[in-house]
C-alpha positions in Angstrom: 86.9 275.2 120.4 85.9 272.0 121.4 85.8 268.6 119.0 85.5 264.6 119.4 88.9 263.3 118.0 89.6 260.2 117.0 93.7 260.1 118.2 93.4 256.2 116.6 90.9 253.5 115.3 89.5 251.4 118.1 89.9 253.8 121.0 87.1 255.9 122.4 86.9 259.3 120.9 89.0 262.1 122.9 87.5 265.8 123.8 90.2 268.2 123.1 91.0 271.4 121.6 91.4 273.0 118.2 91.3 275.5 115.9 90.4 276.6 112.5 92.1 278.5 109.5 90.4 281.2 108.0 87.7 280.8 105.1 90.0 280.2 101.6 87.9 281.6 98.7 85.2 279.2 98.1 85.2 277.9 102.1 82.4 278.7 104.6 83.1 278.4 108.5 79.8 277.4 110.3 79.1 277.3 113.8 77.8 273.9 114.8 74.0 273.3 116.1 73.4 269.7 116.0 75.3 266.7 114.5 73.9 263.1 114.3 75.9 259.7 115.2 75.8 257.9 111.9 76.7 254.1 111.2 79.7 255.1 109.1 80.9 257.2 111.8 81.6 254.0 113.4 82.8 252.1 110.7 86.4 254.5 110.7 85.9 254.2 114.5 86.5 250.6 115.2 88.7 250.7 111.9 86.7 248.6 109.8 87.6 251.4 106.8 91.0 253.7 107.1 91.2 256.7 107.1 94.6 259.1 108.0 94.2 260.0 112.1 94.1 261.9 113.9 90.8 262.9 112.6 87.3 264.3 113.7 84.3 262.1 112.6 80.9 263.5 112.2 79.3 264.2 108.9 75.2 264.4 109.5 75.2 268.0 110.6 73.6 271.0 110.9 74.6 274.6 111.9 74.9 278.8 111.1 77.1 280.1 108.7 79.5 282.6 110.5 82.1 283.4 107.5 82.5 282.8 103.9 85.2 283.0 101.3 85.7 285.9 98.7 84.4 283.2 96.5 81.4 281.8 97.9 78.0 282.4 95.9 75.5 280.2 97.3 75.6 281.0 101.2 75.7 284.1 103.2 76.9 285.2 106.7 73.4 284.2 109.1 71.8 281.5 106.4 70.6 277.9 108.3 72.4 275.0 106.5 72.7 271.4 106.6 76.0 269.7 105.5 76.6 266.8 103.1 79.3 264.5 102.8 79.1 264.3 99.1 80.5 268.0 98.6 81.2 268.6 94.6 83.1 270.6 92.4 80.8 270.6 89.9 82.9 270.4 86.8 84.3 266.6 86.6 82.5 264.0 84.6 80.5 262.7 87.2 79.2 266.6 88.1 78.2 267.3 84.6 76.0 263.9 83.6 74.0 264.5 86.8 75.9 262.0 89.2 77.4 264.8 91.5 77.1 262.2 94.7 80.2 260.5 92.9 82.4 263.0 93.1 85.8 262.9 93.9 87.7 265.4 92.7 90.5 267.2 94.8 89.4 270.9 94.1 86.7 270.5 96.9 89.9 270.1 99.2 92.7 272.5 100.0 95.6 271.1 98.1 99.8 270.4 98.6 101.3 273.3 100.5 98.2 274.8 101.6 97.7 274.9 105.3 94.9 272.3 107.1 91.7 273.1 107.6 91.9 272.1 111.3 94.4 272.3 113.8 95.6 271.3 117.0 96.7 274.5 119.1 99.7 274.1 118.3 99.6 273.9 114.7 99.8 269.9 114.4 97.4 268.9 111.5 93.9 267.1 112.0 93.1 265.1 108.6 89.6 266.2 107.6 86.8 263.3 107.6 84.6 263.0 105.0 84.8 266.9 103.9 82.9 268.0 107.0 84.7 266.6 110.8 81.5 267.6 112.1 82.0 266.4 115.8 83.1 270.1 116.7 81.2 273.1 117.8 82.4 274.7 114.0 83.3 273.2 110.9 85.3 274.5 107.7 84.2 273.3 104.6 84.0 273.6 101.1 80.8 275.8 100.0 79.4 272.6 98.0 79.5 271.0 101.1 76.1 272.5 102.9 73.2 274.5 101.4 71.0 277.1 102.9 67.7 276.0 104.2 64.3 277.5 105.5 65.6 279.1 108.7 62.3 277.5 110.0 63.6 274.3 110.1 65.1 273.4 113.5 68.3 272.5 113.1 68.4 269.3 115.6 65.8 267.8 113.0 67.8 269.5 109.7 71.0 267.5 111.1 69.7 264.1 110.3 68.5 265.0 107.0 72.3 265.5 105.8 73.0 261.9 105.8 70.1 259.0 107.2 67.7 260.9 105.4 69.5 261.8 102.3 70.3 258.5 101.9 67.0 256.6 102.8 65.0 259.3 100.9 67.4 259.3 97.7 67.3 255.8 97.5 63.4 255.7 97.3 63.2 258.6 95.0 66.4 258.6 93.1 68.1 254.8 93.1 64.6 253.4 93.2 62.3 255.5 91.6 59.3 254.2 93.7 56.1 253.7 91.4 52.6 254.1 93.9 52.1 250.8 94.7 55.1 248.6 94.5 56.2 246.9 97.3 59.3 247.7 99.1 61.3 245.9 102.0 63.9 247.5 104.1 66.3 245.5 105.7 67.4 247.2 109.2 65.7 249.9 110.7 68.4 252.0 111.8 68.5 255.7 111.4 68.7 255.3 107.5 66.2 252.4 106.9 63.1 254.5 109.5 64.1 256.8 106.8 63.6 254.9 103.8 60.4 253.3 105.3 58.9 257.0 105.7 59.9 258.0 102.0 58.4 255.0 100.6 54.9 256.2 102.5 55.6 259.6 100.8 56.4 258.0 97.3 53.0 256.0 97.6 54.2 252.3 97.7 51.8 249.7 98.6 53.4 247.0 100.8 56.1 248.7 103.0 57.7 245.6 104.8 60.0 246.6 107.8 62.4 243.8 108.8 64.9 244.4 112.2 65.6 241.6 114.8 64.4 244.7 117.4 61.3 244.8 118.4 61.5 248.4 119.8 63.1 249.1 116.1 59.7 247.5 114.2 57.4 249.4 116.4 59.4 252.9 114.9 58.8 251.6 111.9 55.0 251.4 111.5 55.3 254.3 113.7 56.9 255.7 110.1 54.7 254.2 107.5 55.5 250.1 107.3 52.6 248.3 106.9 54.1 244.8 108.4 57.0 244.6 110.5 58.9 240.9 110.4 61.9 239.5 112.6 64.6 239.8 110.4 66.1 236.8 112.8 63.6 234.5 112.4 64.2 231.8 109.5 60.8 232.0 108.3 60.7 235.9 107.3 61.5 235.3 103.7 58.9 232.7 103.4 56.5 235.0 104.6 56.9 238.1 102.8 57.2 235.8 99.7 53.2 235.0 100.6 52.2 237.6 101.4 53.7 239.4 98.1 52.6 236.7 96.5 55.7 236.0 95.2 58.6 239.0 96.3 58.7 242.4 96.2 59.4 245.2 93.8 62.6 247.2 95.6 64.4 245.1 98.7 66.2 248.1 100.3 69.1 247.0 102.4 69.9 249.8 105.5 72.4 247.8 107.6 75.7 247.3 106.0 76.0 243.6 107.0 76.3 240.5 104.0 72.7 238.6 106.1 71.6 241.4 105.4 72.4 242.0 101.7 71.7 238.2 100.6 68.4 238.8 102.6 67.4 241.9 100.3 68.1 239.8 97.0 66.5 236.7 98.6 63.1 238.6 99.0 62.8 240.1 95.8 60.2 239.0 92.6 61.0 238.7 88.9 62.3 242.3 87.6 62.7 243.2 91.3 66.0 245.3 92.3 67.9 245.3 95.4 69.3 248.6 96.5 72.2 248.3 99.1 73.1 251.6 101.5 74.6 250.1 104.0 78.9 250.3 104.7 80.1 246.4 104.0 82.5 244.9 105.6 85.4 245.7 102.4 85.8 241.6 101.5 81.8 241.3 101.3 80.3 240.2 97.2 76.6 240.6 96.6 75.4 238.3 94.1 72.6 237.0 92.2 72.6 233.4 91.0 71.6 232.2 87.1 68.1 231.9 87.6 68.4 235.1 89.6 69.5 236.9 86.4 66.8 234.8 84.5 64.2 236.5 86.0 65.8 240.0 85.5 66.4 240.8 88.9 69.0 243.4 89.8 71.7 244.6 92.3 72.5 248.3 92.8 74.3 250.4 95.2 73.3 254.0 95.6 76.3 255.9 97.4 74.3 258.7 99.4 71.0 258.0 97.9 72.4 259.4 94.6 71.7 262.9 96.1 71.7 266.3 94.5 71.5 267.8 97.6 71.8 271.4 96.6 68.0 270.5 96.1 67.0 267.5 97.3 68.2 268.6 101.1 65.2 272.3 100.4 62.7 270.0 99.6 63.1 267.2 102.5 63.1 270.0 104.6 60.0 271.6 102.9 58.6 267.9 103.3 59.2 267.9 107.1 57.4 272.0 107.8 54.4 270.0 105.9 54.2 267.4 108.3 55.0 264.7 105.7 58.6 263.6 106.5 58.4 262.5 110.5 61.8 263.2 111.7 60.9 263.6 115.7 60.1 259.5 115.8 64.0 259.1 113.8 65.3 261.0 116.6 65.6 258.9 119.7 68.2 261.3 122.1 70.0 264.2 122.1 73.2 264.2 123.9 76.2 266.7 124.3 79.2 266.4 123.0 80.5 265.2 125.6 78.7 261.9 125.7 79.3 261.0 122.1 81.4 257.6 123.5 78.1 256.7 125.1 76.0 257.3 121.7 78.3 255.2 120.1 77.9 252.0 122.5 74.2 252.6 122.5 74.3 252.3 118.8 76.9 249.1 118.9 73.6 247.2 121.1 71.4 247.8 118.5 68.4 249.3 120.3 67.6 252.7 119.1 67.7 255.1 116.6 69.1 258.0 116.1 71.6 260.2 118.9 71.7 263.8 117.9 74.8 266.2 119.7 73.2 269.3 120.2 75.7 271.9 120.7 75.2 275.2 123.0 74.8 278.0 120.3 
C-alpha cells in the first residue's frame, strides 16, 4: 500500500510502499478515507520537533475498520471511525483522574522485541508518528486510538474533527469552559482557530473576536460565527479590542503556535481573563505574565488536544455537525490525493487557506 514518508526532516515527503503487521490483541487495522494536513504535521517536517525517521506523518484522520484484535471491545469489523492522537491506556494516573489527553504510557505501543507496526517491503522498520502515521491508505493502531461514529457522517468532514476540531472545540468547552456571553479572541485562524471560533458560537459567547493577518482567513471566520474580524498585523488591534471590550476579554485563545502570537493572547485579555495556548511553539519560546498581570488574576494555560475525551467528545462533535450546528464544509478549503500532499504543505507554509483534506480512493 501506498504512504507519504518522511525519509528525513526538511525534505519533501516521499510516496512509497509499505506494509502492515497483523492486528496484535487490542489493535485495529483501518482502511483510510480521508486524512487532513495539520500544523503539527509540519512542525516534524521541517524538524522544528524530532522525531525517529523514517516515519509517516498524518494524525487528523478518518477511515473503515477492516480488522481487529482478539482483544478489541469498542470497534467492530465495518464501524466509521475517526482517529486521535491522544490514544490512552486507560489505567495510568492521568487516565483515572479524567486527564486521558495526557497520556503517555507505553502499553498503547507495541513494546521491545515486538515487531513494527509498519514496514518497508522488505521488513526495514517505519517509526510510528504520533500513534496513528495516517498519511497511508491504512493505518494500524491501538483500539484507544479511534472510536466508532454515526456511519452518517462523511468521513472527509469526520477527518478534521480528529485533531483542528478536537482541539478548537475542547478548548472552548473543556480548557475554557465558555460561560454565554464572555468574550473570546482567537489568535490565527488556521484550521484549529475557524474551529475554536465556531465552538464559541455553539457555547453562546458574546463577543467572538477573530484576529489573522489574512484577509481571506477573517472572512472564514465570520463565515464561522466571529462577530469582528481584526488584522492581527496591524499595531493598533490590541487597542481596539481593548475598546471595544471595554477593557479585554474573558478567554484570548491562541491557534497559531508562534510567541506574537502568544504575548498577543495575554496582551488582550481583562482582569480574571485566561489565555489558552494550542498552538506547537517553537521549543525555546516562555509565555508570561508580568506582576501587575498576576495582580489582576489573569492566567496562562495550555490545553494539549483540547483536553479531549474523545471516546465521547469525537460522537457528539459529530452529532453537532448532522444538526447543522458545527460548520465543517467552510473549515475545509481542498481535497487533494495523496499524491499532492507536498503541494498542501507549501499552500499551508503561505498562509492563505484552511484546511487540505487527502481523500483516499476507498
Amino acid at each position: 500500500m501506498k504512504a507519504a514518508i518522511l525519509e528525513q526532516a526538511g525534505q519533501p515527503l516521499v510516496i512509497g510502499e509499505i506494509q502492515l503487521d497483523k492486528p496484535g490483541p487490542h489493535e485495529v487495522l483501518i482502511r483510510t478515507a480521508a486524512c487532513g494536513l495539520c500544523h503539527s504535521d509540519l512542525h516534524f517536517i521541517d524538524g522544528a520537533y524530532p522525531h525517529p525517521v523514517p516515519t509517516i506523518p498524518g494524525h487528523e484522520a478518518a477511515g473503515v475498520v477492516e480488522a481487529v484484535g482478539s482483544e478489541v471491545r469498542t470497534v467492530k469489523v465495518g464501524d466509521h471511525v475517526v482517529t486521535c492522537l491522544s490514544a490512552f491506556c486507560g489505567h495510568c494516573e492521568f487516565c483515572v483522574t479524567g486527564r486521558m489527553a495526557l497520556c503517555v504510557s507505553a502499553d498503547t505501543k507495541r513494546g521491545a522485541g515486538q515487531p513494527s507496526r509498519i514496514t518497508r517491503p522488505d521488513g526495514t522498520p517505519i517509526a510510528q508518528m504520533l500513534n496513528l502515521s495516517a498519511f497511508a491508505e491504512a493505518m494500524l493502531v491501538h483500539e484507544h486510538a479511534c472510536v466508532a461514529i454515526d456511519p452518517d457522517m462523511p468521513l472527509d468532514r469526520a477527518a478534521v474533527i480528529g485533531c483542528a476540531v478536537t482541539t478548537g472545540a475542547g478548548a472552548v468547552f473543556n480548557a475554557c469552559n465558555v460561560t454565554p456571553g464572555e468574550d473570546v479572541a482567537v489568535v490565527g485562524c488556521g484550521g484549529v482557530g475557524l474551529a475554536t471560533i465556531n465552538a464559541a458560537r455553539i457555547a453562546g459567547a458574546g463577543r467572538i473576536i477573530a484576529l489573522d493577518p489574512m484577509p481571506e482567513k477573517r472572512e472564514l471566520a465570520m463565515k464561522l460565527g466571529a462577530t469582528h474580524a481584526l488584522d492581527a498585523a496591524d499595531p493598533d488591534t490590541r487597542g481596539k479590542v481593548l475598546e471595544m471590550t471595554r477593557g479585554g476579554v474573558h478567554h484570548a485563545i491562541e491557534a497559531v503556535g508562534r510567541q506574537a502570537s502568544a504575548d498577543m493572547a495575554v496582551g488582550l485579555l481583562r482582569r480574571g481573563g485566561t489565555a489558552t495556548i494550542l498552538g506547537m511553539m517553537p521549543l525555546d519560546s516562555k509565555v508570561g505574565l508580568s506582576a501587575i498581570d498576576l495582580l489582576g488574576d489573569k492566567k496562562v494555560q495550555g490545553a494539549l488536544m483540547g483536553r479531549n475525551r474523545f471516546p465521547v467528545d469525537l460522537p457528539r462533535l459529530v452529532a453537532f455537525y448532522l444538526s447543522g450546528k458545527l460548520d465543517l464544509d467552510t473549515i475545509i478549503a481542498e481535497r487533494i490525493s495523496l499524491d499532492q500532499v507536498n503541494e498542501g504543505f507549501d499552500k499551508m507554509r503561505a498562509g492563505h487557506s484552511a484546511r487540505s483534506v487527502i481523500v483516499f480512493d476507498q
